[in-house]
C-alpha positions, 0 to 999 in steps of 0.5 A: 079032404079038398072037394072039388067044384063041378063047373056048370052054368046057371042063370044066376049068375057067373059060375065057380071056375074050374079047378077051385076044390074046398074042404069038406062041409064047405061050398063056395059060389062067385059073387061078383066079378069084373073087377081090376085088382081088387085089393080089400073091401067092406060094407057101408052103413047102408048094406053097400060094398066098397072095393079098392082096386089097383086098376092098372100096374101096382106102380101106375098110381091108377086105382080105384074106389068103387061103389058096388050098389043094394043087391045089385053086383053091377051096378058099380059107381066110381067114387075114387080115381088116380089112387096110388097103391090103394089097398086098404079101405074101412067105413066109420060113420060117414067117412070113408078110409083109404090107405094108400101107398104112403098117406092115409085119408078119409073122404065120403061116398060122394064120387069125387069128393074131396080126398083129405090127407091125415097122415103122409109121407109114411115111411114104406119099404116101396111097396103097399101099407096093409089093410085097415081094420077097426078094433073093438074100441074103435081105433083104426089100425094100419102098418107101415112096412118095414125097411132097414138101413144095415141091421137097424129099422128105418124109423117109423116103419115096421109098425102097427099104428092105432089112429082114433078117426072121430078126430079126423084131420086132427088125428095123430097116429099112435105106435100099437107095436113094432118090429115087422117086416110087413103086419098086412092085416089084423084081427081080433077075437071075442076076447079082444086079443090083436092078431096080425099076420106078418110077411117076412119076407127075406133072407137071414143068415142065408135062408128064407124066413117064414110068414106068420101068425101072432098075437100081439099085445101093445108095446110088443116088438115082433123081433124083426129083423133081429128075430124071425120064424119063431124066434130064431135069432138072425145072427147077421142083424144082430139076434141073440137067443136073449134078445128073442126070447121075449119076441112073441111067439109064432101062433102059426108059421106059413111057408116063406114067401107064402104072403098072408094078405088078410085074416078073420074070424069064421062066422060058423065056427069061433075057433078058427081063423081063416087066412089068404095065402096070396103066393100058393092061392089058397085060404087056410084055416088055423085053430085059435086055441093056442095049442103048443108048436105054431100051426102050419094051417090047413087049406079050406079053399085052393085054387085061386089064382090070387086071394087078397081080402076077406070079409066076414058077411054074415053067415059066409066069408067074401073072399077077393081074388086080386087076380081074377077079379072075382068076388067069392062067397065061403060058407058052411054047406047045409047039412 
């Protein structure tokens, strides 16, 4: 059951909008807002936040990296400008990580210092790369979207990348795994399994394809686009009942076009996952435990105009709204 957010002023800041209900045991507040497209964020070493922003039009090659200081929400310093689709961003020592349209690279928090290219010119379907995110052996990982001549992938793209960032300008990306249309974001549970959310996106034998949510192991092939859903073969492209049938299996599926942008573990309780779901506005929550038939998730938060990133902070999920601009803050309600 959805509760929905009373709107009332305060001095503390600004107040939830109007229209933003989330479930039962759950309160929301805003965080901070202002922003120009947000895309994802995380936190320095020192406790700060780091955002990347479009700051313009996906293709105007205008974005941003901003610095958001202490405790202080305005207090924001531009460290980055003229970014070409930035939408990924992770902190490893004293190196800040930026993935963006077709490179990767890193740089410090200097505002204005040097940006170093590791990888470019990375194969894209013309669109954004995904996130970073930092596995529990500390490789950074990012994906290349995927694009297809006829039925076959265009080499390189549709791919999970491992990179090992203490080699900085001498690293080398690895293939994790393959086979995706668009492996967003990534996460890992306690256990260290990989979960990737995957944009489908497309139509196969004359009907859409859902999004999704699975496990993935090294070596995997996600089945795109020969497979899609959970594991329906994709007759045009060439998908065989036998060709799919060591395809991972849908952990959840999401309706098509629903655009999952990011996916973490909830703080208060390890059994569940929390996933944005760019297109219907909402946060849904998925049960880990892998019960049988994929899960469709329940919506935890609605509402948003456009939910892009999640970080675990603590306690509570920040929650970034490309859309508004705005900062939330998910947690479990005091009992």
């Amino acid at each position: 059951m959805m509760a929905l957010l009373a709107v009332c002023c305060t001095d503390a800041g600004p107040t939830v909008p109007a229209g933003i209900a989330v479930g039962d045991g759950l309160e929301i507040a805003v965080v901070a807002d202002g922003f120009d497209r947000p895309t994802q964020l995380t936190r320095t070493l020192t406790g700060d936040l780091l955002v990347t922003e479009l700051a313009g039009g996906e293709n105007e090659a205008t974005g941003r990296l901003v610095l958001v200081t202490g405790d202080d929400l305005g207090s924001r310093t531009v460290l980055q400008n003229g970014l070409d689709k930035p939408t990924g961003v992770a902190v490893v020592g004293d190196r800040v990580w930026i993935m963006q349209r077709d490179r990767l690279g890193f740089t410090t928090l200097d505002a204005g210092a040097p940006l170093e290219t590791v990888a470019s010119d990375l194969p894209n379907n013309g669109r954004s790369q995904g996130t970073l995110s930092l596995s529990p052996d500390g490789q950074l990982l990012f994906d290349t979207s995927g694009r297809k001549r006829g039925a076959e992938r265009t080499p390189g793209s549709g791919t999970l990348w491992g990179i090992d960032p203490a080699e900085l300008g001498q690293a080398q990306p690895t293939p994790i795994a393959e086979g995706f249309k668009h492996a967003y974001a990534h996460t890992f549970t306690a256990d260290g399994q990989l979960w990737s959310v995957e944009m489908s996106d497309g139509t196969f034998d004359g009907e859409r394809a859902n999004d999704e949510l699975l496990a993935i192991d090294p070596g995997d092939d996600a089945g795109w686009p020969f497979c899609v859903d959970d594991n329906r073969p994709v007759v045009e492209f060439g998908g065989t009942p036998q060709r799919c049938a060591d395809v991972p299996r849908s952990h959840a599926l999401f309706t098509p076009g629903a655009t999952p942008t990011d996916i973490v573990v909830a703080p208060w309780d390890p059994t569940i996952f929390l996933v944005t779901l760019w297109i219907p506005g909402t946060v849904v929550s998925v049960p880990v435990d892998p019960g049988g038939a994929p899960y469709a998730g329940d919506v935890v938060v609605e509402g948003l105009e456009s939910p892009q990133a999640l970080l675990v902070d603590g306690d509570r999920v920040l929650v970034v709204d490309h859309g508004t601009g705005t900062i939330f803050a998910l947690s479990q309600r005091d009992s």
